[in-house]
C-alpha positions as CSV (number, residue, x, y, z in Angstrom):
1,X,25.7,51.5,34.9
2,X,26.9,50.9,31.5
3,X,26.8,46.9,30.1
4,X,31.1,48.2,29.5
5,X,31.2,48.6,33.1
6,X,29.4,46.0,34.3
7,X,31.6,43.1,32.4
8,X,35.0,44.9,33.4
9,X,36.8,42.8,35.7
10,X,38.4,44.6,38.4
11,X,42.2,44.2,37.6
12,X,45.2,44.3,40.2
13,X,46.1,47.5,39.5
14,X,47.4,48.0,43.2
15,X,49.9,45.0,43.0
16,X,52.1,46.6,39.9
17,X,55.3,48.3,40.6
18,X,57.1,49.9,38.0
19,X,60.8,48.7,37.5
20,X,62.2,52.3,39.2
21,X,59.9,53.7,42.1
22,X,61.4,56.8,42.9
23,X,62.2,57.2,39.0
24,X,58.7,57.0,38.5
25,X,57.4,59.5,40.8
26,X,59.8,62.0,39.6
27,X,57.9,61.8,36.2
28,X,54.8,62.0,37.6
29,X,55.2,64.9,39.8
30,X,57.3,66.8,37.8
31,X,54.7,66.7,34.7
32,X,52.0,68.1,37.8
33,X,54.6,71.0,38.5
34,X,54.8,71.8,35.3
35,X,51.2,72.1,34.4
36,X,50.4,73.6,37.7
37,X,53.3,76.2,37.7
38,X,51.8,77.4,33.6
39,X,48.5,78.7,35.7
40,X,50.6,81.4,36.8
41,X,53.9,81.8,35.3
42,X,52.8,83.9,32.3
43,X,50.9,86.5,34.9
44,X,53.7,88.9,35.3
45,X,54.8,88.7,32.0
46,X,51.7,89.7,30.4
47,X,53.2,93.3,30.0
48,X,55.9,92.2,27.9
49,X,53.9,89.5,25.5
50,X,51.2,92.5,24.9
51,X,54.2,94.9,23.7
52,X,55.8,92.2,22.0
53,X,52.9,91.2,20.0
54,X,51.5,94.4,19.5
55,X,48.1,93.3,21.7
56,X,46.2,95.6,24.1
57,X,46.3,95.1,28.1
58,X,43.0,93.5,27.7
59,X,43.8,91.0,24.9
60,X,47.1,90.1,26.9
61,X,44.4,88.7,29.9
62,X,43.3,86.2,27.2
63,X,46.4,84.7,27.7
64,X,45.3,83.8,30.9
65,X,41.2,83.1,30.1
66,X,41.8,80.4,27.8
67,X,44.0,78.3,29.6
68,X,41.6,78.7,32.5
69,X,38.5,77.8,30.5
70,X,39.6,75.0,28.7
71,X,41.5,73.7,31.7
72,X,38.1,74.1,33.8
73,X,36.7,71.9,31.1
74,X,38.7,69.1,30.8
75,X,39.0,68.6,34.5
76,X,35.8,66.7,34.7
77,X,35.9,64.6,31.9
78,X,38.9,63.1,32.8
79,X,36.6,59.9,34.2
80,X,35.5,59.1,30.7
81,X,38.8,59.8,28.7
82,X,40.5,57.6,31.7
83,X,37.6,54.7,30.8
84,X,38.3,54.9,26.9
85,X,42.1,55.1,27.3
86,X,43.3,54.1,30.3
87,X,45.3,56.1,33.0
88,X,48.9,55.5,31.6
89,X,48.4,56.3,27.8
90,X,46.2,59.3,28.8
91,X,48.8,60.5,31.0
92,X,51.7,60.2,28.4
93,X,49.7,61.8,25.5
94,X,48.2,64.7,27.6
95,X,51.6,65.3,28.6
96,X,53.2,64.9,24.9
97,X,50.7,67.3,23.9
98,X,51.5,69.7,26.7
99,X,55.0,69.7,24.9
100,X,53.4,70.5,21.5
101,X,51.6,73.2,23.0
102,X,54.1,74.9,25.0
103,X,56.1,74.7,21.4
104,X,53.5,76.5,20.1
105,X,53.0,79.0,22.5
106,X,56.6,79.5,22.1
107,X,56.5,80.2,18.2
108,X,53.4,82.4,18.8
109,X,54.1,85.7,16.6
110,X,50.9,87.2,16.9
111,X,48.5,87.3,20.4
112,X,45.4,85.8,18.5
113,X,47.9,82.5,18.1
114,X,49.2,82.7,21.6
115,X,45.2,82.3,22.8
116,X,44.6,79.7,21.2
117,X,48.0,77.7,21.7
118,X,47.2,78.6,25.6
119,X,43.4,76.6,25.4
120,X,44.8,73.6,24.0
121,X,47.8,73.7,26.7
122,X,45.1,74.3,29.2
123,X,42.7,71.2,27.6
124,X,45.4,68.9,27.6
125,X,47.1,69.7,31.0
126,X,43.2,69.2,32.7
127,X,43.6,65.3,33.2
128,X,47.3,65.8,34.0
129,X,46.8,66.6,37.7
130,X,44.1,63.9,38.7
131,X,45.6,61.3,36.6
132,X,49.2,62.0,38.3
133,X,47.2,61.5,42.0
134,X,45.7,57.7,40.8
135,X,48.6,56.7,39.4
136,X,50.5,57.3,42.0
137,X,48.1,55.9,44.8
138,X,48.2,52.8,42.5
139,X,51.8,51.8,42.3
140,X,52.7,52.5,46.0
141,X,51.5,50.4,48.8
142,X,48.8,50.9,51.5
143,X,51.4,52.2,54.4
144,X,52.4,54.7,51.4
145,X,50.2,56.0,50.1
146,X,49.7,59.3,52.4
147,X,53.7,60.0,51.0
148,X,52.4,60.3,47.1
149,X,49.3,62.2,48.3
150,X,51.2,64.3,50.2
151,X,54.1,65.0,47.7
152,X,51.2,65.8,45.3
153,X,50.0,68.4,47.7
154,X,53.6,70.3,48.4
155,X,53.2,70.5,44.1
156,X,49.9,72.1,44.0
157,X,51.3,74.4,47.1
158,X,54.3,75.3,45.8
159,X,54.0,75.6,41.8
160,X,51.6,78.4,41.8
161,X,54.1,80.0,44.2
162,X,56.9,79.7,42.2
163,X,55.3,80.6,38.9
164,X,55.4,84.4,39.2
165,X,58.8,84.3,40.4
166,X,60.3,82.0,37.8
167,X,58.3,83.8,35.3
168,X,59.2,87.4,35.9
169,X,62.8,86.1,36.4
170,X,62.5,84.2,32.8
171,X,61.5,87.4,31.0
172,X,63.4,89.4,32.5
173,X,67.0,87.7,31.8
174,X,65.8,85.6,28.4
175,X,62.7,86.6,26.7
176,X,59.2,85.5,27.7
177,X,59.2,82.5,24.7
178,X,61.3,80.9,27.3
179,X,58.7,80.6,30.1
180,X,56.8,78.0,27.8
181,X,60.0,76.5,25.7
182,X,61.1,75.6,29.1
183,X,58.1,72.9,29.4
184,X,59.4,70.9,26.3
185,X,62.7,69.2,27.8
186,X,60.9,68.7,31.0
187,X,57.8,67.2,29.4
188,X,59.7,64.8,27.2
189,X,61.7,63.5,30.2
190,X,58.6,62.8,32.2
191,X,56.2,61.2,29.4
192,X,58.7,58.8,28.2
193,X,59.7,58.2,32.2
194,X,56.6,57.5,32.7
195,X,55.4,55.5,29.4
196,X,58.6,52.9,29.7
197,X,58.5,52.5,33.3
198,X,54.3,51.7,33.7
199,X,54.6,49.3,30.4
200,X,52.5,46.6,31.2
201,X,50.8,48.2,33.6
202,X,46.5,46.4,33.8
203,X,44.2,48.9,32.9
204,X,40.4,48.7,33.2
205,X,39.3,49.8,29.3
206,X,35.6,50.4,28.3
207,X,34.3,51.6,25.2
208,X,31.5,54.1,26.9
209,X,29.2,55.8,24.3
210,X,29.8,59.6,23.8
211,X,27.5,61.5,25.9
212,X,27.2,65.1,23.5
213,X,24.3,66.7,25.4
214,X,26.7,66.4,28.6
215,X,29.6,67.5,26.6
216,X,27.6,70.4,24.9
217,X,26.3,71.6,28.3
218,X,29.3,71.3,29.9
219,X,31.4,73.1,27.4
220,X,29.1,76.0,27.1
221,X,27.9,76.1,30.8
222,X,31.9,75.7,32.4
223,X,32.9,78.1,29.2
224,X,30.3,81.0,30.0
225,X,31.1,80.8,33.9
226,X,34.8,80.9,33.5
227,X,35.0,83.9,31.3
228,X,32.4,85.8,33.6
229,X,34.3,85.2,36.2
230,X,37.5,86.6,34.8
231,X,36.0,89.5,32.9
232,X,33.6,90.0,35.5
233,X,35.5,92.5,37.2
234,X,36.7,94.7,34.1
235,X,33.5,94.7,32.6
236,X,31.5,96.3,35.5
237,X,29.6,92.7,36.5
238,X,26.1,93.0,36.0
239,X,25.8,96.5,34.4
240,X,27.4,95.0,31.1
241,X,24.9,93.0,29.1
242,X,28.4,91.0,28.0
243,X,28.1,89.4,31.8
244,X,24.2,89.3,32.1
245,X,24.3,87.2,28.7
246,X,27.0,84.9,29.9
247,X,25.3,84.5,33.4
248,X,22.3,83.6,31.5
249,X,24.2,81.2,29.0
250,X,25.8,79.6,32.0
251,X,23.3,79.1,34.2
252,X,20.8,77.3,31.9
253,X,23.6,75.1,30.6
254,X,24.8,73.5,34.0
255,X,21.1,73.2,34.6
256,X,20.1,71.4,31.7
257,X,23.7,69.4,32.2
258,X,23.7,68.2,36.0
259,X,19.8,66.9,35.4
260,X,21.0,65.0,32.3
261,X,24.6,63.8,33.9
262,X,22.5,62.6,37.0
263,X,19.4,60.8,34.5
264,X,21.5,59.6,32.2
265,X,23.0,56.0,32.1
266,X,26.4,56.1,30.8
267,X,27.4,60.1,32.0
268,X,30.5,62.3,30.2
269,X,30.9,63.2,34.2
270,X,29.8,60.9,36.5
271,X,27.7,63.0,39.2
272,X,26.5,60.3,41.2
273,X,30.2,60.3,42.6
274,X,28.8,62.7,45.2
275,X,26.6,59.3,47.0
276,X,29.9,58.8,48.6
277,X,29.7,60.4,52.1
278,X,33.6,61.3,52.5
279,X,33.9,62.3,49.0
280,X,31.1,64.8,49.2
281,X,32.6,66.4,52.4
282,X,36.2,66.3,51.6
283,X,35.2,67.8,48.3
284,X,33.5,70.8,50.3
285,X,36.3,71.3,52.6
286,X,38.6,71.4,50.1
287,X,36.4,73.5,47.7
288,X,36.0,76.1,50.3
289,X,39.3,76.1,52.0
290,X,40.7,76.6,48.6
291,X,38.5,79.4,48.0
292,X,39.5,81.2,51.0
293,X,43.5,80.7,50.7
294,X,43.2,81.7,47.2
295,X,41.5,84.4,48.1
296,X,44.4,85.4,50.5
297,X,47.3,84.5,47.7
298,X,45.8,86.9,45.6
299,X,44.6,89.7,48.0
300,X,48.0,89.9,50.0
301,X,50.3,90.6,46.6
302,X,47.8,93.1,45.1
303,X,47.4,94.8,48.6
304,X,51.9,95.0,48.8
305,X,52.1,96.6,45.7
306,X,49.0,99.1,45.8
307,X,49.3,100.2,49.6
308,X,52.5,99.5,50.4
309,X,54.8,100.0,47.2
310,X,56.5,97.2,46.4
311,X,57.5,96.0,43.3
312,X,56.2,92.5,41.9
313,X,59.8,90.7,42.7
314,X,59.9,92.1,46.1
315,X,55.9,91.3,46.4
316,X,56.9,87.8,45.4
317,X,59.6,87.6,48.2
318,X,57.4,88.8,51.0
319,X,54.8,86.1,49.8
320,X,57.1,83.0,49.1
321,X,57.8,82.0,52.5
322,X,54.6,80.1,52.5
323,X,56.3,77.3,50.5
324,X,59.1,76.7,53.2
325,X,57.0,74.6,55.7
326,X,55.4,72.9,53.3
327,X,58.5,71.7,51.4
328,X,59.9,70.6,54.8
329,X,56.9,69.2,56.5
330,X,55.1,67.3,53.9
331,X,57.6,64.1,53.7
332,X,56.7,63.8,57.7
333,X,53.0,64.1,56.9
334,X,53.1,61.7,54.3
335,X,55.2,59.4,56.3
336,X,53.1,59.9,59.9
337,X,49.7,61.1,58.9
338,X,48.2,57.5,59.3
339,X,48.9,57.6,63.0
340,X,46.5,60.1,63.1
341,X,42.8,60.7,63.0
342,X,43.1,62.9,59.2
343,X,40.2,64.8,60.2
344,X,42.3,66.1,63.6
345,X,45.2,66.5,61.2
346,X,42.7,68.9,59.0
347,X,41.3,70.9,61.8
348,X,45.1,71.9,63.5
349,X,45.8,73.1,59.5
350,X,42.5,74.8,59.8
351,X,42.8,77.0,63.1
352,X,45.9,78.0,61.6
353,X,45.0,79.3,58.5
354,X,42.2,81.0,60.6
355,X,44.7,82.5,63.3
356,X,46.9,83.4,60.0
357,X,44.0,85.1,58.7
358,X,43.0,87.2,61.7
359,X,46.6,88.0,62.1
360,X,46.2,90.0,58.7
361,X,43.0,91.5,60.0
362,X,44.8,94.0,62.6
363,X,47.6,94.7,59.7
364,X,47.7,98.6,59.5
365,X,50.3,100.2,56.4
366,X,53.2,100.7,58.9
367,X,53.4,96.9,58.8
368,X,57.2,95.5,57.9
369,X,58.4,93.3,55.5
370,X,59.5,90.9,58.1
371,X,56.7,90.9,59.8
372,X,54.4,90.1,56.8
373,X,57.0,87.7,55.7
374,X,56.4,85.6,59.0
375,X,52.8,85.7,58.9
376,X,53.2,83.7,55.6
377,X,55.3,81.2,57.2
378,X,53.0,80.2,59.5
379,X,50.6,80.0,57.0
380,X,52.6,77.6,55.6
381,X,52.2,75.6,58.4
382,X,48.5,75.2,57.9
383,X,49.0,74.6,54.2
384,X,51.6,71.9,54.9
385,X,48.5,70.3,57.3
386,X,46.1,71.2,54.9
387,X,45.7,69.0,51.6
388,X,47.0,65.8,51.9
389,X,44.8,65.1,54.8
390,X,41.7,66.3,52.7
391,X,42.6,64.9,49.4
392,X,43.0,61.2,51.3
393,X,39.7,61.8,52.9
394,X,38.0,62.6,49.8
395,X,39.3,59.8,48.1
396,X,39.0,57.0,50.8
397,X,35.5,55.6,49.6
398,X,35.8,55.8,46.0
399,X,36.5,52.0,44.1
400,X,39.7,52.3,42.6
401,X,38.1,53.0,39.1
402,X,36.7,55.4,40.2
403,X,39.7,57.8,41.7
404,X,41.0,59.8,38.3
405,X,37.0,60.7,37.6
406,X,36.8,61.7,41.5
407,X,40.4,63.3,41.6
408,X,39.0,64.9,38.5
409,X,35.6,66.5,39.7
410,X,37.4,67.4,42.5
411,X,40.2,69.0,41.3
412,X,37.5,71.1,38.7
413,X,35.6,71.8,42.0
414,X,38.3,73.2,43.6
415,X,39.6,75.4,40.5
416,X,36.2,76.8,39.7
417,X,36.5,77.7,44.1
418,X,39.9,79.7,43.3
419,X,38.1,81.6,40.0
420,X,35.3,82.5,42.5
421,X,37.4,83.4,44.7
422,X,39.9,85.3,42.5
423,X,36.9,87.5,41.1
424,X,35.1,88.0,44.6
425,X,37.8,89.0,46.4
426,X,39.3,91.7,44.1
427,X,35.9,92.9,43.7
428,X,34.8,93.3,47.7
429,X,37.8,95.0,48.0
430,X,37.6,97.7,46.0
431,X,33.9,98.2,47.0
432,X,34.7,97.8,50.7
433,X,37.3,100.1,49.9
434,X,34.6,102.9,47.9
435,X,32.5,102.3,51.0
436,X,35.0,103.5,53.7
437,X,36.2,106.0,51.9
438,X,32.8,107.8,51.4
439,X,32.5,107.3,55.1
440,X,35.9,108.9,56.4
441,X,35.3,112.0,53.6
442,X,31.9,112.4,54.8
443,X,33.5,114.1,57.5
444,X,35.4,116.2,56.1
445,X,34.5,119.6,54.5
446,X,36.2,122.1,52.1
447,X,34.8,124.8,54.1
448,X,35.6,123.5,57.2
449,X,38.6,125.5,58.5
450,X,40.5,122.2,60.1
451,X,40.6,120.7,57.0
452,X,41.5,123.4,55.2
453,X,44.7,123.9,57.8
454,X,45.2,120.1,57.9
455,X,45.8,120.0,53.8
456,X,47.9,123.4,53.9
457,X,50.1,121.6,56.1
458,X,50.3,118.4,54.4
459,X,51.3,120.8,51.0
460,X,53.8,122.5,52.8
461,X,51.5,126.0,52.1
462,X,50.3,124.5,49.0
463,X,46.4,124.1,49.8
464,X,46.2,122.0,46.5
465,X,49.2,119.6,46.2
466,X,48.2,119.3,50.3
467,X,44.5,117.8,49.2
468,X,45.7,115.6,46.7
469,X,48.2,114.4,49.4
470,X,44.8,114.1,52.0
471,X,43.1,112.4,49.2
472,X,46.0,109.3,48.6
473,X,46.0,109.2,52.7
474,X,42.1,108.7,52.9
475,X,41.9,106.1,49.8
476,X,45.0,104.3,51.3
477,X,43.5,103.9,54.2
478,X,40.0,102.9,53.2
479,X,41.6,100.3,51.4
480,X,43.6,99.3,54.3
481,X,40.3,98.7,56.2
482,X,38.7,96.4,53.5
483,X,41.4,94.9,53.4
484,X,41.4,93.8,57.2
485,X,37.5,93.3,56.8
486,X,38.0,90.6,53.9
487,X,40.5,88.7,56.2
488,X,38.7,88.7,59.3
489,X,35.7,87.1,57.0
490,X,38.1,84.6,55.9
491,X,39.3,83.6,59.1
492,X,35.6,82.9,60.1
493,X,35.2,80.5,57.0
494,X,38.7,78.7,57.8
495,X,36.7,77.6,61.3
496,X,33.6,76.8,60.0
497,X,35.4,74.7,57.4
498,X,36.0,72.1,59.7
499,X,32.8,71.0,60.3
500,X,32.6,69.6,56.9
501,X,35.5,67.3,58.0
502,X,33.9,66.1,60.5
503,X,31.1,65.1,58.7
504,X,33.4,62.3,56.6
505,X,33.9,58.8,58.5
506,X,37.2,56.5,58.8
507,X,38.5,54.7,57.6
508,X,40.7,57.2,55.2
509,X,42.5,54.5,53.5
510,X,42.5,55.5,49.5
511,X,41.6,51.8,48.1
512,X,43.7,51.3,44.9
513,X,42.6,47.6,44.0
514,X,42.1,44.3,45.4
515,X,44.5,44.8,48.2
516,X,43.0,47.9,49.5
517,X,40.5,45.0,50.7
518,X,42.7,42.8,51.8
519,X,43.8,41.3,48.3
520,X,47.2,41.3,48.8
């Protein structure tokens, strides 16, 4: 422990209240929907920016990279810009220069601009989110706190849900500029809501030194994962010397950097966060249950539009439901959820992502829209159980200076799950799909009359328009099969998620000051 930290007083943090509550929390949680939604709104209109500023398909997915790289980097050192700055004025600059960034992105006129407008909207939005979540367990009382978690996790539900949507919509009625010009009204409102109505607000300052070998480590470690991650796919993983260098890079930086953060007295990222039992645990449930429904939010689109033949808008429809129950149920699990054993709370969300998940398993391509459209509302019905219980469990035996740095590491934990994820999943699809289609051909034959007859009548008489038509049935259906392979996997890790809830230990109370002891 630093001398800085040593000397700071605990302040009364939890007995402010801004002037206007619910004006308040408006500010707060829109900023988070706005910097959660810019993770996927540009996706679908990557097509248009490329032919727009003359870039290739593969320089239009930099778009994307950077704000995921230097968003994955910020994230953990929220803790020591929240120590230098305080929550409040980090909050309202971050978000100011969100604005600035957007603006920028905006006035982009050529791609190599647009990249690196997009990594500094992605560094600045990285403390948004976990600065958003201890601010708001800090201005509301005890009793109400499971309400500002919870409307924090309908945000992180929702936004990424609503990004393609709003985005494709956007581009295709205005022009794609507008998907970031949109952020600059929005971002004004809520970092001057915010700045005038927490005014006065006690904040626990330190001066702590500047730790470079962490910084260094983690920018190049964090860096070289992200990017192999997203490129790893494209670039034919480990059979490109691009991805065994950036493995290598990678690997030997978050070595050297999680030996130094752990030895080091006054850490960039404070490691030894993970001595708290609950927030060890939570952070695992919520890493891997993450994983695994990001895994499905990414799979069930790409499989809609590549199996089935739908279009990205009508993709986007089938999928949305998932944000209904949430939006409706989350106020009630804010409101109740202390009733209730949390950990109870997280195992119901649990089995029901897992039943969701073998439900998809015995999909076959005759499947309707309906039908897919009501297995994603009863997914939602997990998701609406799913993160506010987690998040208040991972948060209950932190000090109260110490919940942006844990909101932080946990929120980089959970992102660096979803890029995982994201890059797995795509990938043992299309292998699972390679392998089952070698098996179903190696039983067919060019030379083997039944074939032959079988393709002939598939051509109507034309032998060679009939294989072709054989060969889009076969490929179809191999993928189908991956496909339900890949969900009956994630259905088994939903289950044996809940054992890392179980592990945690009430009370789930997220402290937020003196009277989180009985203070106040």
């Amino acid at each position: 422990m630093s001398a800085t930290t040593a000397n700071a007083a605990p302040l009364p943090q939890a007995g402010f209240r801004p002037p206007n509550m619910a004006l308040t929390t408006i500010g707060l949680a829109l900023a988070s929907f706005m910097q959660v939604l810019d993770l996927t709104i540009a996706n679908v209109s990557l097509p248009t920016i490329s032919g727009n500023l003359g870039g290739s398909a593969n320089q239009a997915t930099w778009v994307i990279t950077s704000f995921a790289v230097s968003n994955a980097i910020a994230l953990p050192l929220t803790g020591w810009l929240t120590r230098h700055f305080g929550e409040r004025k980090l909050f309202v600059w971050a978000t100011a220069l969100f604005v600035v960034a957007s603006f920028l992105c905006g006035l982009a006129n050529s791609m190599g601009l647009l990249v690196a407008a997009r990594a500094l909207q992605g560094f600045v939005a990285g403390p948004m989110y976990p600065i958003t979540q201890a601010l708001l367990i800090s201005i509301y009382p005890p009793h109400k706190r499971g309400q500002a978690i919870a409307l924090l996790a309908m945000v992180t539900v929702v936004a990424p849900i609503a990004g393609p949507i709003l985005g494709g919509w956007i581009t295709d009625n205005y022009s794609w500029e507008w998907i970031f010009f949109i952020n600059v009204p929005i971002g004004l409102f809520c970092s001057f809501v915010v700045g005038r109505q927490l005014k006065g607000r006690p904040e626990r300052l330190e001066k702590p030194k500047m730790d470079y070998v962490g910084l260094i480590t983690l920018v190049l470690g964090v860096g070289a994962l992200q990017i192999l991650l997203d490129l790893g796919n494209d670039e034919n993983w480990f059979r490109s010397n691009l991805i065994v260098a950036l493995a290598i890079l990678s690997t030997i930086s978050l070595a050297v950097f999680v030996i130094w953060e752990m030895t080091d007295k006054d850490p960039i990222v404070n490691l030894r966060l993970f001595r708290h039992r609950n927030f060890s645990a939570g952070t695992a449930a919520l890493v891997l249950a993450y994983a695994s429904f990001f895994s499905a939010s990414i799979l069930v689109p790409l499989w809609l539009q590549r199996n089935l033949g739908y279009t990205a808008i009508w993709a986007g429809f089938a999928t949305a439901p998932i944000g209904i129950l949430p939006v409706i149920l989350t106020p009630f699990v804010g409101k109740y959820a202390h009733k209730f054993d949390l950990r109870m709370l997280a195992t119901f969300a649990f089995i029901a992502l897992s039943l969701t998940s073998f439900a998809r398993a015995g999909f076959n391509l005759d499947v309707d829209f309906n039908h897919i459209a009501m297995i994603q509302l009863l997914q939602g019905f997990g998701v609406a159980l799913f993160f506010m219980p987690v998040l208040q469990i991972l948060l209950s035996d932190l000090q109260p200076h110490e919940i942006a740095a844990g909101s932080g590491l946990a929120t980089f934990m959970r992102t660096l799950g979803g890029s995982f994820a994201a890059s797995l999943t795509t990938y043992a699809w299309t292998e699972r799909g390679a392998v089952h289609h070698a098996h179903i051909t190696e039983k067919l034959s060019a030379y083997d009359p039944a074939t032959i007859d079988a393709a002939t009548r598939l051509g109507n008489g034309d032998l060679q328009r009939g294989a072709a038509v054989l060969e889009r049935m076969i490929s179809s259906q191999a993928a189908q099969i991956g496909f339900n392979e890949i969900f009956h996997l994630l259905g088994i890790v939903f289950l044996i998620v809940i054992a890392f809830v179980w592990i945690a230990k009430p009370p789930f109370q997220a402290k937020a000051g003196p009277e989180a002891a009985g203070g106040h």
